[in-house]
Structures are given as C-alpha cells and as structure tokens.
C-alpha positions in Angstrom: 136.8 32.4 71.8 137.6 32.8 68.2 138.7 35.6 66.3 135.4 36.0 64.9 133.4 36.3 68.0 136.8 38.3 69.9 136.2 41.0 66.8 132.4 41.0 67.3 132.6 41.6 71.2 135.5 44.2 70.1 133.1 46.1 67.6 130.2 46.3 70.3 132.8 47.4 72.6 133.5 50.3 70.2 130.2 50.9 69.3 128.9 51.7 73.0 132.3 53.8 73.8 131.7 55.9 70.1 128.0 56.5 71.1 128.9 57.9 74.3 131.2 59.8 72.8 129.2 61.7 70.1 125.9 61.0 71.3 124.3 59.9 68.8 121.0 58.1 68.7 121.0 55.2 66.4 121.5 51.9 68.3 123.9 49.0 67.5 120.6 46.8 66.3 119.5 49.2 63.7 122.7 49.6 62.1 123.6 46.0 62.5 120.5 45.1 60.4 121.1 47.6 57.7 124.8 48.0 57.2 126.1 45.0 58.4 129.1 46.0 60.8 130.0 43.7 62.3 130.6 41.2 59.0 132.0 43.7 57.6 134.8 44.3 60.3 135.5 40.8 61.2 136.1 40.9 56.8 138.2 43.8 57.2 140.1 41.8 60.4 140.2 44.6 63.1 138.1 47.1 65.0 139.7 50.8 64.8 141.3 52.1 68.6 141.8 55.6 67.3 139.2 56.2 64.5 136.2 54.3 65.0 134.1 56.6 64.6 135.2 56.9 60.7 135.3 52.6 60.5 131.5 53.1 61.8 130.8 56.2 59.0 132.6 54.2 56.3 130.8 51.0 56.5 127.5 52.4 56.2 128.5 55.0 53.3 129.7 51.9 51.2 126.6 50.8 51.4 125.0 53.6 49.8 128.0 54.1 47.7 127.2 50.6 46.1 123.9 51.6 45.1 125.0 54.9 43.9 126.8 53.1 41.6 123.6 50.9 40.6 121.6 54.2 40.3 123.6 55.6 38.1 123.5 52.7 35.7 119.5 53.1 35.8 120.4 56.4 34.4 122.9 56.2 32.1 123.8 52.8 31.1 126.9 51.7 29.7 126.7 50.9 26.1 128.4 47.9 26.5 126.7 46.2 29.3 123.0 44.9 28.4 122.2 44.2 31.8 121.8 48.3 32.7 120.4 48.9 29.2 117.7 46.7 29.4 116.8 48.0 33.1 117.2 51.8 32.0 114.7 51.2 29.5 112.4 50.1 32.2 112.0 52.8 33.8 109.6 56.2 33.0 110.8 60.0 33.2 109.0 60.2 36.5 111.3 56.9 37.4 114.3 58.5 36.4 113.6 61.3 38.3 113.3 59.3 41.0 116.2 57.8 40.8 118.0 61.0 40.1 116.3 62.0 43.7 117.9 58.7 45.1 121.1 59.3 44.0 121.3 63.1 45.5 120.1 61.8 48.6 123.0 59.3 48.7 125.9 61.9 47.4 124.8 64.6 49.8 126.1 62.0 53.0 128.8 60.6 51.2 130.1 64.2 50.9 129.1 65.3 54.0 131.3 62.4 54.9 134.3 63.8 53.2 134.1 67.0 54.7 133.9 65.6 58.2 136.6 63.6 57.3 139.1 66.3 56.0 137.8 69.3 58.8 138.0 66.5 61.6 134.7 67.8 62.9 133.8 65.6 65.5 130.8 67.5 66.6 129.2 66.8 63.2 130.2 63.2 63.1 127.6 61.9 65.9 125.0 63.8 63.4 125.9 62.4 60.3 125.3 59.0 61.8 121.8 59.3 62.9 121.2 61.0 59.7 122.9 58.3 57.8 120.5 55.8 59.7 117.6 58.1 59.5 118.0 58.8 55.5 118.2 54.6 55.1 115.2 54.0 57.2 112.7 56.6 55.9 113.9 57.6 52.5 116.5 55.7 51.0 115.5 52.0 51.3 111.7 53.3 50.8 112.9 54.7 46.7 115.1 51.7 46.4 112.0 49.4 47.0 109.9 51.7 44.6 112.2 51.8 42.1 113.2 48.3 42.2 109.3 47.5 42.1 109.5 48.8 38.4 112.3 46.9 36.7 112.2 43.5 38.5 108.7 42.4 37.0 110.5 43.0 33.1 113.3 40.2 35.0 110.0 38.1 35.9 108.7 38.4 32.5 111.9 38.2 30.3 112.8 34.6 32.3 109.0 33.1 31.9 109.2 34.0 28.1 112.7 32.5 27.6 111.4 29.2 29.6 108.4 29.1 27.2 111.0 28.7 23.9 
C-alpha cells in the first residue's frame, strides 16, 4: 500500500472515530465531494491523532476562505489588477448585495471557527461541521452559482469579440 492510499485509509479512519465523537451528521461522501479531504491531507502528508477534529474544520473553512477572498475582489477591486475590475463592473447593486450576503455567510463560520478554536469547545465543534456542510449545500454554493452566472457570460463575450479582430 502506498502512502497515498495508507493516508486515505488513515483519514476515513479519523473521520468515522471524529463522528462518533461529536456526533455530527454530515457523512464522509458529502464532505469528500465538496471540500476535498482527503487530497488535501495526503498534500498536507498526515492525518491529525490528537486534533482531527480542527484538520476536518480547517479544510473545509479554506475552502470558503478562498472565495471570501474572491468575493471581496467582486466588491472592491484592486486598482491594480484588471481581472477584479472588469468583473466588479459586472455586477448590479442588487449583485453586490449579494455578494456582500455571501461573504457574511462565509465570515460568520470562519469565526465561529476561531472561537471554537481558542475556547476548545468541543460540544460546539460537531455543530459547526454540519453547519459548515449545511451552509455549502443550501446557501453558499447556491449564491456562488448565481453570482458567478452574472460575470462569466462578459468572459464569453469579451473572448468571442477578441477572436473576431
């Protein structure tokens, strides 16, 4: 067995014992197809013993973090980088409202994160899992898509224009 697959058995391994643990609902498929654990782990090169549970929460709050960071830009791009000034412009007040939404949704786990972190609150950890699943599934990826849907199609048209010349 390689060190790939030994870290993958490892991570399921921890999973299942972490569940039981805090008894939280979300099940090793869902979060495997929307924050990408187990890559991510067998990247990182080793499965927590002692703090899994915080491997598990971190993983999944990058991948909000990430878009936080993306967000932002739809809001206030940097002057310097035409990429997020060209996509800001894309977007409606009601858009960047949205996205203001979006980004609220994201900070509001990231910092509930934190504090669970720092208070070592384990009864709150199991929680902020499902939520963190829950919030992907049925709100976050949902605005992404939306919001996405509105400043892709000026990509689409920008590239067909520039083939044209």
């Amino acid at each position: 067995m390689g060190d790939s697959e030994k870290l993958g058995k490892e991570v399921k391994e921890a999973f299942e014992k972490t569940k039981k643990e805090l008894k939280f609902k979300a099940t090793f498929e869902e979060i495997e197809k929307n924050f990408y654990l187990t890559e991510n782990i067998i990247k990182e090169g080793f499965v927590s013993e002692k703090f899994f549970a915080r491997q598990l929460c971190g993983r999944m709050l990058d991948i909000y973090t990430s878009w936080i960071g993306t967000l932002h830009n739809f809001l206030i791009p940097n002057p310097q980088d035409l990429i997020s000034l060209t996509e800001c412009k894309k977007l409606s007040d009601e858009g960047k409202k949205e996205v203001s939404k979006m980004i609220s949704i994201a900070m509001n786990l990231v910092r509930k994160n934190s504090l669970i972190a720092v208070s070592h609150d384990k009864s709150s950890e199991g929680k902020l899992i499902d939520e963190i699943v829950d919030t992907w599934k049925n709100k976050f990826s949902p605005g992404l898509i939306k919001i996405l849907k509105k400043i892709q199609p000026g990509w689409e048209e920008a590239s067909l224009k520039d083939t044209k010349n």
